[in-house]
N, CA, C and O of each residue as an XYZ file, in Angstrom:
640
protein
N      -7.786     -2.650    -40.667
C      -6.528     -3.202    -40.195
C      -6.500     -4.691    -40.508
O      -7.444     -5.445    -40.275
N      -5.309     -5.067    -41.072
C      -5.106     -6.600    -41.375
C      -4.700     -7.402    -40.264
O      -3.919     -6.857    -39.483
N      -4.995     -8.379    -40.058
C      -4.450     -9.393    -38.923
C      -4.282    -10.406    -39.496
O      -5.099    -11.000    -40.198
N      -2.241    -10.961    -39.029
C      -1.864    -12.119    -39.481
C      -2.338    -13.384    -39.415
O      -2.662    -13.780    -38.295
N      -2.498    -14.335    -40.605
C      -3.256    -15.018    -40.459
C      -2.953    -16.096    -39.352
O      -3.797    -16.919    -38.996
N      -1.650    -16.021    -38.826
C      -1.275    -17.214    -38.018
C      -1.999    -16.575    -36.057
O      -2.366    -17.245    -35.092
N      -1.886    -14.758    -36.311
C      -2.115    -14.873    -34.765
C      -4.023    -15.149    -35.015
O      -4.508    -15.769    -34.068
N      -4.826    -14.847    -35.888
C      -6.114    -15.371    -35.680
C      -6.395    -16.661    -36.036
O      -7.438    -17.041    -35.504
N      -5.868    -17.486    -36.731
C      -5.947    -18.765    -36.405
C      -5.404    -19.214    -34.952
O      -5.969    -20.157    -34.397
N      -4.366    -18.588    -34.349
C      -3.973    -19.007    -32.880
C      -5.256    -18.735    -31.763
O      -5.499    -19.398    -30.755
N      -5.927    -17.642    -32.240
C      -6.390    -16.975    -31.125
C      -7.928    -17.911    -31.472
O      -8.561    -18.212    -30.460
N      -8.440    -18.300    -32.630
C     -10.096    -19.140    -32.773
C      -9.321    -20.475    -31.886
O     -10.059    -20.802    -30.956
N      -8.224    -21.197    -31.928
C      -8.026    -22.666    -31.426
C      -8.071    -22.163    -30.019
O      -8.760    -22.767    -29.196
N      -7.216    -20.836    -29.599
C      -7.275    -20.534    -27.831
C      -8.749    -20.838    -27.662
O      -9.038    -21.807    -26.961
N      -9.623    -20.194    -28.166
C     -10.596    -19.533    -27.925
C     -11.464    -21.075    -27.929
O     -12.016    -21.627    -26.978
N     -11.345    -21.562    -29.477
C     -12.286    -23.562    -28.731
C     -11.973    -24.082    -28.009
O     -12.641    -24.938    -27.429
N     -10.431    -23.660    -27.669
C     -10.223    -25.059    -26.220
C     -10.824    -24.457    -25.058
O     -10.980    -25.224    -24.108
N     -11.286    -22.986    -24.875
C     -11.701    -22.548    -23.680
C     -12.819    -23.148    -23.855
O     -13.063    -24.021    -23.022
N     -13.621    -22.966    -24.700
C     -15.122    -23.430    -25.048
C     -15.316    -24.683    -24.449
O     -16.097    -25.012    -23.557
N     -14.269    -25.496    -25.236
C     -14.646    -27.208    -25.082
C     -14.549    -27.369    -23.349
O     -15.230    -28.068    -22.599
N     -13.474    -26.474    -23.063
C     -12.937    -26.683    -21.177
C     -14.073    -26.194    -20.922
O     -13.893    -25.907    -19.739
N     -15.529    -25.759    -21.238
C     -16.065    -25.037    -20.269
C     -16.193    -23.674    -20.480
O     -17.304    -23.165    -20.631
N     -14.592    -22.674    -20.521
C     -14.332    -22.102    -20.639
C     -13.527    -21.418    -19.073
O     -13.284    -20.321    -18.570
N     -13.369    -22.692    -18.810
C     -12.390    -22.681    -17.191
C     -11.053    -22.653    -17.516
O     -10.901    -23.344    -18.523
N      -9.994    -22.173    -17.135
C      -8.986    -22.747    -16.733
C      -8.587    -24.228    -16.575
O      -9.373    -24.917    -15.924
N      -7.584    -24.768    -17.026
C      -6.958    -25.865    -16.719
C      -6.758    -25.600    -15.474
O      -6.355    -24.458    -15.252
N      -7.000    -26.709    -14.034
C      -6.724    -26.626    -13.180
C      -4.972    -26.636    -12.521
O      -4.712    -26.490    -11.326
N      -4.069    -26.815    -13.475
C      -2.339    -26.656    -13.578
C      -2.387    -24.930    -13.711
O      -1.369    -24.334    -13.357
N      -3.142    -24.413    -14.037
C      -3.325    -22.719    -14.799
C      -3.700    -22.131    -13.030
O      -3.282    -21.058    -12.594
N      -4.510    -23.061    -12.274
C      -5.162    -22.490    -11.137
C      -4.028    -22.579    -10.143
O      -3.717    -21.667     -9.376
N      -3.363    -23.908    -10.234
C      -2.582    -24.317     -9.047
C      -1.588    -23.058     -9.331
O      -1.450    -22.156     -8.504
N      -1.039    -23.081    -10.346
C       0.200    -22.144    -10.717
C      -0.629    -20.751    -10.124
O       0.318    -20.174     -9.590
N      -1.208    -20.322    -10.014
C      -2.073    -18.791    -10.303
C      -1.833    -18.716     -8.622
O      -1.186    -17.904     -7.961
N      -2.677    -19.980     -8.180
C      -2.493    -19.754     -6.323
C      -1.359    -19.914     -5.451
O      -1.252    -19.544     -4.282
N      -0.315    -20.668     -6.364
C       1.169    -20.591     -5.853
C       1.838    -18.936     -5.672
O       2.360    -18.331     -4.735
N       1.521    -18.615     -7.038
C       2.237    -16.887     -7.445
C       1.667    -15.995     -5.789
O       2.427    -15.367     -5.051
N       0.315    -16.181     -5.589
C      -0.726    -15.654     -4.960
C       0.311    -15.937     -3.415
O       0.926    -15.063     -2.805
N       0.258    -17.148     -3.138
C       1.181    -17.235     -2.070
C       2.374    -16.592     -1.787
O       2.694    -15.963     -0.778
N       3.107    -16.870     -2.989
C       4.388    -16.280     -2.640
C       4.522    -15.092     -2.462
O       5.368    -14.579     -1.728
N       2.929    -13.993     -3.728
C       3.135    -13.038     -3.552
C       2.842    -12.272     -2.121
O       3.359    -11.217     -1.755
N       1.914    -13.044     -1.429
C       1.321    -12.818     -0.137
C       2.515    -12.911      1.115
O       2.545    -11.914      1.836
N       3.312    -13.802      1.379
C       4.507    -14.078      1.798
C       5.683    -13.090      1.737
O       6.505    -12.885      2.631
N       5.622    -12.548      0.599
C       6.640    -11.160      0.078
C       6.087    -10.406      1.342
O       6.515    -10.387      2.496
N       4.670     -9.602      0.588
C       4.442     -9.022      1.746
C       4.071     -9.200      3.001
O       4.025     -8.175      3.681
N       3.718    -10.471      3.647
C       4.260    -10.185      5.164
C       5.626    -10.061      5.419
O       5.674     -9.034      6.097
N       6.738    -10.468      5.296
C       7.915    -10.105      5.629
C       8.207     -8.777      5.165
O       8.759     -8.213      6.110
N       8.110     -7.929      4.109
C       7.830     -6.624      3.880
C       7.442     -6.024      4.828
O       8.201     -5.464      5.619
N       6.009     -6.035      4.929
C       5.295     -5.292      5.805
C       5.921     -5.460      7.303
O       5.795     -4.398      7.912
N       6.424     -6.259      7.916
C       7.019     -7.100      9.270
C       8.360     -5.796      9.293
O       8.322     -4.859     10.091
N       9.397     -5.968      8.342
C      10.640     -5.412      8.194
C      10.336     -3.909      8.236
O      11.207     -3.200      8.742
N       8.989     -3.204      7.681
C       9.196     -1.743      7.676
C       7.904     -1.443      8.783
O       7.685     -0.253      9.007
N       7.344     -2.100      9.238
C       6.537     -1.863     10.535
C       7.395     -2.068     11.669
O       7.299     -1.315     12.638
N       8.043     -2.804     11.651
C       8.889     -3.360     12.966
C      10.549     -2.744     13.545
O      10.994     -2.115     14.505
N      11.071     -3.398     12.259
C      12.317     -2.609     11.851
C      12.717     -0.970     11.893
O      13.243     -0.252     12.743
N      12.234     -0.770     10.636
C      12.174      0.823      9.824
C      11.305      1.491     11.002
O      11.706      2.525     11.537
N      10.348      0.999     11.311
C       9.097      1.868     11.935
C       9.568      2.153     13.806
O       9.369      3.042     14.635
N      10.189      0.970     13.774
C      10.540      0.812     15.526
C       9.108      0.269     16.464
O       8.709      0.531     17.598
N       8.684     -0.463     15.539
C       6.722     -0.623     16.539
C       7.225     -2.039     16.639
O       7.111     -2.856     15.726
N       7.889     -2.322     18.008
C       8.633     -3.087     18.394
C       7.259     -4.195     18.551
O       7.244     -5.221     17.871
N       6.277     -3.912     19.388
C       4.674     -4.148     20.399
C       4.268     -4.795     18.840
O       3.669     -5.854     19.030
N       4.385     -4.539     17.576
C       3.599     -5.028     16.179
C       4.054     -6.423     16.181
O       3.183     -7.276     16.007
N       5.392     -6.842     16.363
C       6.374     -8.405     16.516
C       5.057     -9.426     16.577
O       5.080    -10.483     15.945
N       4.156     -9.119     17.210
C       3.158     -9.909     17.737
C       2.227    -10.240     16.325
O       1.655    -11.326     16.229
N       2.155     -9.457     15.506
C       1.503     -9.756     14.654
C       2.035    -10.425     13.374
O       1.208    -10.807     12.546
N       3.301    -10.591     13.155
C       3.932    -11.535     12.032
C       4.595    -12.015     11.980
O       4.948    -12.588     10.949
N       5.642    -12.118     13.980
C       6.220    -13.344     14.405
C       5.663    -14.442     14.818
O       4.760    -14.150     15.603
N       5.774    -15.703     14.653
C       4.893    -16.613     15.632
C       5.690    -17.266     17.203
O       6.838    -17.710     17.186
N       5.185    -17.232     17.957
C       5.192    -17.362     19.395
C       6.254    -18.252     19.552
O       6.832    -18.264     20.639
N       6.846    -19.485     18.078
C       7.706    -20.465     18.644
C       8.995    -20.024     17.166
O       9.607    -20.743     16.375
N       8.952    -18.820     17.332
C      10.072    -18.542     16.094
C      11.398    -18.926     16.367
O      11.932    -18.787     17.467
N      11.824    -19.312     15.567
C      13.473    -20.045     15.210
C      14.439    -18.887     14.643
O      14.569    -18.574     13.459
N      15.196    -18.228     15.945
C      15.961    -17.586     15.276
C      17.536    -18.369     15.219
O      18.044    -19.166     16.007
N      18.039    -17.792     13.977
C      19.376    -18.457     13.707
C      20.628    -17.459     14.166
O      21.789    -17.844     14.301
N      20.234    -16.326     14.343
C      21.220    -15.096     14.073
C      21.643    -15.677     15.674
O      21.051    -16.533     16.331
N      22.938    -14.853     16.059
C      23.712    -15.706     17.236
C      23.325    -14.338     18.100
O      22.872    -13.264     17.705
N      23.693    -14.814     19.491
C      23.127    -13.334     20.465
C      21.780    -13.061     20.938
O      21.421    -12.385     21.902
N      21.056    -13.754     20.024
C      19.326    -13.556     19.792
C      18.706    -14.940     19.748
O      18.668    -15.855     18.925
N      18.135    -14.676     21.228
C      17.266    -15.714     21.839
C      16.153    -16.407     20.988
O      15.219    -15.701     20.608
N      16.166    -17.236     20.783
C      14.563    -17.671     20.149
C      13.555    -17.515     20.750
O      13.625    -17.176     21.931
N      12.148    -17.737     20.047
C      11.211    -17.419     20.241
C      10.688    -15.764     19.801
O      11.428    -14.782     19.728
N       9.404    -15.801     19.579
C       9.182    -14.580     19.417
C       9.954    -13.210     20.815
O      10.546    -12.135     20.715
N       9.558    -13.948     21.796
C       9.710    -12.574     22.957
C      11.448    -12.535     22.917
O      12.074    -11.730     23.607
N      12.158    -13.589     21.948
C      13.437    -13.455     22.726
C      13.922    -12.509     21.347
O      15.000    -11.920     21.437
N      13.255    -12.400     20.302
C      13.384    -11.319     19.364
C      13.057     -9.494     19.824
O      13.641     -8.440     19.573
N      11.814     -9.871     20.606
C      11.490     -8.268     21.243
C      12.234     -8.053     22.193
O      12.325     -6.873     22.531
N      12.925     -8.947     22.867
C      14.084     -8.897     24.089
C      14.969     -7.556     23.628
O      15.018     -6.426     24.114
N      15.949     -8.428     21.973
C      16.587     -8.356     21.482
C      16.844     -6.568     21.210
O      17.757     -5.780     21.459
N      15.696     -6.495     20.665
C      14.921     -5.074     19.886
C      14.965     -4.255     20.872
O      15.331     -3.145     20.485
N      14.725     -4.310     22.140
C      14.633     -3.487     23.066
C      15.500     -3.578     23.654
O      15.259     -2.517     24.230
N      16.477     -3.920     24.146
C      17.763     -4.147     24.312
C      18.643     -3.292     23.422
O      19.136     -2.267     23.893
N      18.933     -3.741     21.824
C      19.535     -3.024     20.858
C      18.911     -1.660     20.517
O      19.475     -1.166     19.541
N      18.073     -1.013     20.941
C      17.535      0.399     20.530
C      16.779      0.425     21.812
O      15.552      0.363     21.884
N      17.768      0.542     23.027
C      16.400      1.097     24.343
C      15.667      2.616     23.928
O      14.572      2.843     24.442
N      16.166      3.479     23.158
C      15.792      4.795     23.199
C      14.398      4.789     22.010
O      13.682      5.782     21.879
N      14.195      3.548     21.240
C      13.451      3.789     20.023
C      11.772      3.845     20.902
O      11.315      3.288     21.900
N      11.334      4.665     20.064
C       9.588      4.838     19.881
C       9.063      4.698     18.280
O       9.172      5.135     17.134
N       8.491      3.851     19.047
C       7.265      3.765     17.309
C       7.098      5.159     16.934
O       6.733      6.093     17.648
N       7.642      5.156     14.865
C       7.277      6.116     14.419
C       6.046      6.106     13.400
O       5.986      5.117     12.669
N       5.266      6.875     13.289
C       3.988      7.177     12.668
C       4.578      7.052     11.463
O       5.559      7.668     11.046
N       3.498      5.665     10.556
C       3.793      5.318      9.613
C       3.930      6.791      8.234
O       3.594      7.957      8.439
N       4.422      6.317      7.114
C       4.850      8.005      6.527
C       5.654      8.661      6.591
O       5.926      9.423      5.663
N       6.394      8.610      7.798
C       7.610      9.410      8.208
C       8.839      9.107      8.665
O       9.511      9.885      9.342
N       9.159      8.085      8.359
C      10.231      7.387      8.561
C      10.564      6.614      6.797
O       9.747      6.079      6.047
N      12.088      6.842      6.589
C      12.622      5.753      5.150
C      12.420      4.595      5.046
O      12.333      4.086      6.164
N      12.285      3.826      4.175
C      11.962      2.464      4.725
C      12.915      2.098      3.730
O      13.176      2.699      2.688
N      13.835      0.105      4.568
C      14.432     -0.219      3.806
C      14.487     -0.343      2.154
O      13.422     -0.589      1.588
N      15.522     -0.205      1.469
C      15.385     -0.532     -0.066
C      15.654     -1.720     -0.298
O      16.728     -2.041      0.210
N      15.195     -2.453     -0.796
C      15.691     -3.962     -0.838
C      16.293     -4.050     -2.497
O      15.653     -3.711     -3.492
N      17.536     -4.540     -2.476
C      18.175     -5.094     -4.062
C      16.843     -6.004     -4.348
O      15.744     -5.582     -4.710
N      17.096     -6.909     -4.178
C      16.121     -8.335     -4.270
C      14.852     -8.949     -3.087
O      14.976     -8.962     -1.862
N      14.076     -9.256     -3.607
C      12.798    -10.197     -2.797
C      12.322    -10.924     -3.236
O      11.328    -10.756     -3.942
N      12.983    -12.289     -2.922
C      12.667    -13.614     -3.856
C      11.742    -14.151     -2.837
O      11.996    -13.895     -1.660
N      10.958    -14.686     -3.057
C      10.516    -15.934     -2.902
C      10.512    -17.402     -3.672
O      10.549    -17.512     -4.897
N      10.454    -18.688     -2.593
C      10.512    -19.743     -3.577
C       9.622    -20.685     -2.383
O      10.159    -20.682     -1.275
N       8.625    -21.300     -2.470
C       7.875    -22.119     -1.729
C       7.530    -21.541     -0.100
O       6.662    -20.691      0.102
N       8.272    -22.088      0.880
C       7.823    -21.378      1.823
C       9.164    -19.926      2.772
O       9.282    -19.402      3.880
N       9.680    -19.897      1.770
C      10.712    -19.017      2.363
C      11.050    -17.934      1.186
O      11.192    -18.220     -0.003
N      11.170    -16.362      1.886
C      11.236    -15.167      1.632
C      12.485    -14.666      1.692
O      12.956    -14.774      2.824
N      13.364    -14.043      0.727
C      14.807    -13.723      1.230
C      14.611    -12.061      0.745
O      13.769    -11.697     -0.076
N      15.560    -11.174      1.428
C      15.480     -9.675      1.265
C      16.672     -9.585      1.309
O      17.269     -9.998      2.303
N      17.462     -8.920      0.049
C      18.680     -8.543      0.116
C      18.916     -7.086     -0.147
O      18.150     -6.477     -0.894
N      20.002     -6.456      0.466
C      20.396     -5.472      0.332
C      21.590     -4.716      1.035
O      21.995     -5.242      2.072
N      22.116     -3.736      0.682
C      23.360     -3.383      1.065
C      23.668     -2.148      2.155
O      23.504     -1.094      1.541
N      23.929     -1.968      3.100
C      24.107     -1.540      4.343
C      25.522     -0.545      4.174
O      26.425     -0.981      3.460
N      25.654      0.515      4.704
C      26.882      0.832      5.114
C      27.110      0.805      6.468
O      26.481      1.160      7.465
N      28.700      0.037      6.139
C      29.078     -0.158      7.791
C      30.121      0.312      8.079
O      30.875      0.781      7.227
N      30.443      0.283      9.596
C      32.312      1.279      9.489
C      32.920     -0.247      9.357
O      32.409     -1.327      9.653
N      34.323      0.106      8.748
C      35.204     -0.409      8.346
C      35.872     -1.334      9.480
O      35.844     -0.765     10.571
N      36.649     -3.003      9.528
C      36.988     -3.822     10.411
C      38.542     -2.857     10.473
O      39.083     -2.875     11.578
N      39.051     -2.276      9.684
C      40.188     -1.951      9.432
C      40.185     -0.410      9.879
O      41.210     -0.031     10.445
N      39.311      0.382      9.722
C      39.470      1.502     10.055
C      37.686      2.024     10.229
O      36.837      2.249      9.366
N      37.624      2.082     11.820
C      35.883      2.134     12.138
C      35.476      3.901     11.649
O      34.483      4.429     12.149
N      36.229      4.558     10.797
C      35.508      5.635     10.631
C      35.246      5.835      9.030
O      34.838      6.806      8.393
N      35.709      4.318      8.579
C      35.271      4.373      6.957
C      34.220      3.826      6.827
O      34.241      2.738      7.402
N      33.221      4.053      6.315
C      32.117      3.150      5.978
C      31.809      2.313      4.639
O      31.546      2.752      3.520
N      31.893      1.281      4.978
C      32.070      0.269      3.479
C      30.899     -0.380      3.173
O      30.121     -0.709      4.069
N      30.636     -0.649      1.775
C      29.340     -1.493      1.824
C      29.288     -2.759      2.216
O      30.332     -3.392      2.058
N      28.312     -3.361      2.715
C      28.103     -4.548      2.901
C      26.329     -5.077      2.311
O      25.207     -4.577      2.231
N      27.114     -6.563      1.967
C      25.445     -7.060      1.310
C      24.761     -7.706      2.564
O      25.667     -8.181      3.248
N      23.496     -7.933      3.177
C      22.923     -8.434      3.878
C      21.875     -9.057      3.304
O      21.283     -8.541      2.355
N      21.513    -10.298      3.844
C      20.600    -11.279      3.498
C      19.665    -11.419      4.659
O      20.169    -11.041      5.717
N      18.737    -11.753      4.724
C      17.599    -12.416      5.638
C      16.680    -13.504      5.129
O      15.863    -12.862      4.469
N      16.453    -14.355      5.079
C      15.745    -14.949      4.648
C      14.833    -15.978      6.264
O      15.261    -16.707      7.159
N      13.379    -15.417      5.838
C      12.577    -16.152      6.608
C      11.611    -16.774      5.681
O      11.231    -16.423      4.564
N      11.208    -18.121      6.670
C       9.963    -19.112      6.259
C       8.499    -18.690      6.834
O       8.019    -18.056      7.773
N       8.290    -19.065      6.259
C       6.519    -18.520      6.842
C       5.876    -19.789      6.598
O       5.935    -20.440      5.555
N       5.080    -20.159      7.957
C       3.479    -20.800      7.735
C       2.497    -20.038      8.281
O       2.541    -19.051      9.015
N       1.500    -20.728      7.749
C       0.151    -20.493      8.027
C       0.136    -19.031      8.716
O      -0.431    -18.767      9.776
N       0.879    -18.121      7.899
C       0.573    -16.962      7.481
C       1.578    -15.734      8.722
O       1.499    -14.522      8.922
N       2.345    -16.705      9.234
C       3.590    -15.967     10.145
C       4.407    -16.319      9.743
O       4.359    -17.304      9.006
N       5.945    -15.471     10.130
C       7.167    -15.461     10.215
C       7.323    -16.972     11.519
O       6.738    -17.223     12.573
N       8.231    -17.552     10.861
C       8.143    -18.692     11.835
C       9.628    -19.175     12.066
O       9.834    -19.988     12.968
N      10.717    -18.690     11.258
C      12.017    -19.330     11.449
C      12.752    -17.759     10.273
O      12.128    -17.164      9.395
N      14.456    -17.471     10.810
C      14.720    -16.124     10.229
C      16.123    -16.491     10.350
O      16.490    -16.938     11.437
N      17.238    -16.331      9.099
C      18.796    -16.621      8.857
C      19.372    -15.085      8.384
O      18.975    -14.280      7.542
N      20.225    -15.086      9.110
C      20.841    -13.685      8.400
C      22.787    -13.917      8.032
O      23.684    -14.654      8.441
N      22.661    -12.934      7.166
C      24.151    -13.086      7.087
C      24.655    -11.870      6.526
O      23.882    -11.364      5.712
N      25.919    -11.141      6.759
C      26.511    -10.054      5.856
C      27.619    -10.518      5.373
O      28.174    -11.564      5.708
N      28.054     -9.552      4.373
C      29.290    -10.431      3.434
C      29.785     -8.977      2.709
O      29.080     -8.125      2.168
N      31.270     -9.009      2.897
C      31.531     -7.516      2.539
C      32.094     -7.667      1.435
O      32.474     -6.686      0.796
């Protein structure tokens, strides 16, 4: 098999600058690598939070990826973590935690991350402002911040 001469000349210069580096990474190669790592880590706690908590109804889990002084924005809903489980138990008195597996879990359009905040979008059917037995789509947003490895502040919005 022939190989062009431009990708093996590309690939001997990759290959000395690793040498000459050591054969390390540029530390811009690391920072970038542990950013991705974050954000990707961040995805999934709010993931995991939304279909353990949410989807799942394991209201008692809140404890593990809200933090104790959470900032909620949504109106009706108390801040703080307990004024979120208030909320939850209040809005679904009848729910019991379901055994992971057996329950749908949200589909999300989108899950961006960008530094310290996570957004989940996706589309809901709701009944109609005009007629409550039509159900229309609606887009919903959430976007929470996370530190030091909790949910710490949460914005929501729908838009039909």
């Amino acid at each position: 098999m022939k190989v062009p001469m431009a990708f093996a000349v590309g690939t001997l210069v990759l290959l000395a600058a690793c040498d000459q580096a050591g054969g390390e990474p540029a530390p811009e190669v690391l920072d970038q690598a542990d950013e991705r790592a974050q954000l990707e880590a961040n995805k999934r706690l709010v993931l995991d939070m939304w279909h353990e908590v949410l989807d799942g109804q394991n209201f008692d889990a809140v404890r593990r990826y809200i933090s104790s002084d959470y900032i909620q924005h949504s109106p009706g809903i108390e801040g703080g973590r307990d004024g979120l489980i208030e909320y939850l138990e209040t809005s679904r008195p009848d729910a019991e935690p379901l055994e992971p597996g057996t329950y749908p879990l949200t589909e999300f359009e989108f899950v961006l991350a960008e530094g310290d905040l996570v957004q989940l979008m996706h589309q809901r059917q709701l009944p109609s402002r005009d007629d409550p037995d039509t159900l229309v789509p609606v887009w919903w947003y959430d976007t929470y911040r996370i530190e030091d490895g909790m949910i710490v502040e949460h914005w929501d919005s729908i838009h039909r």
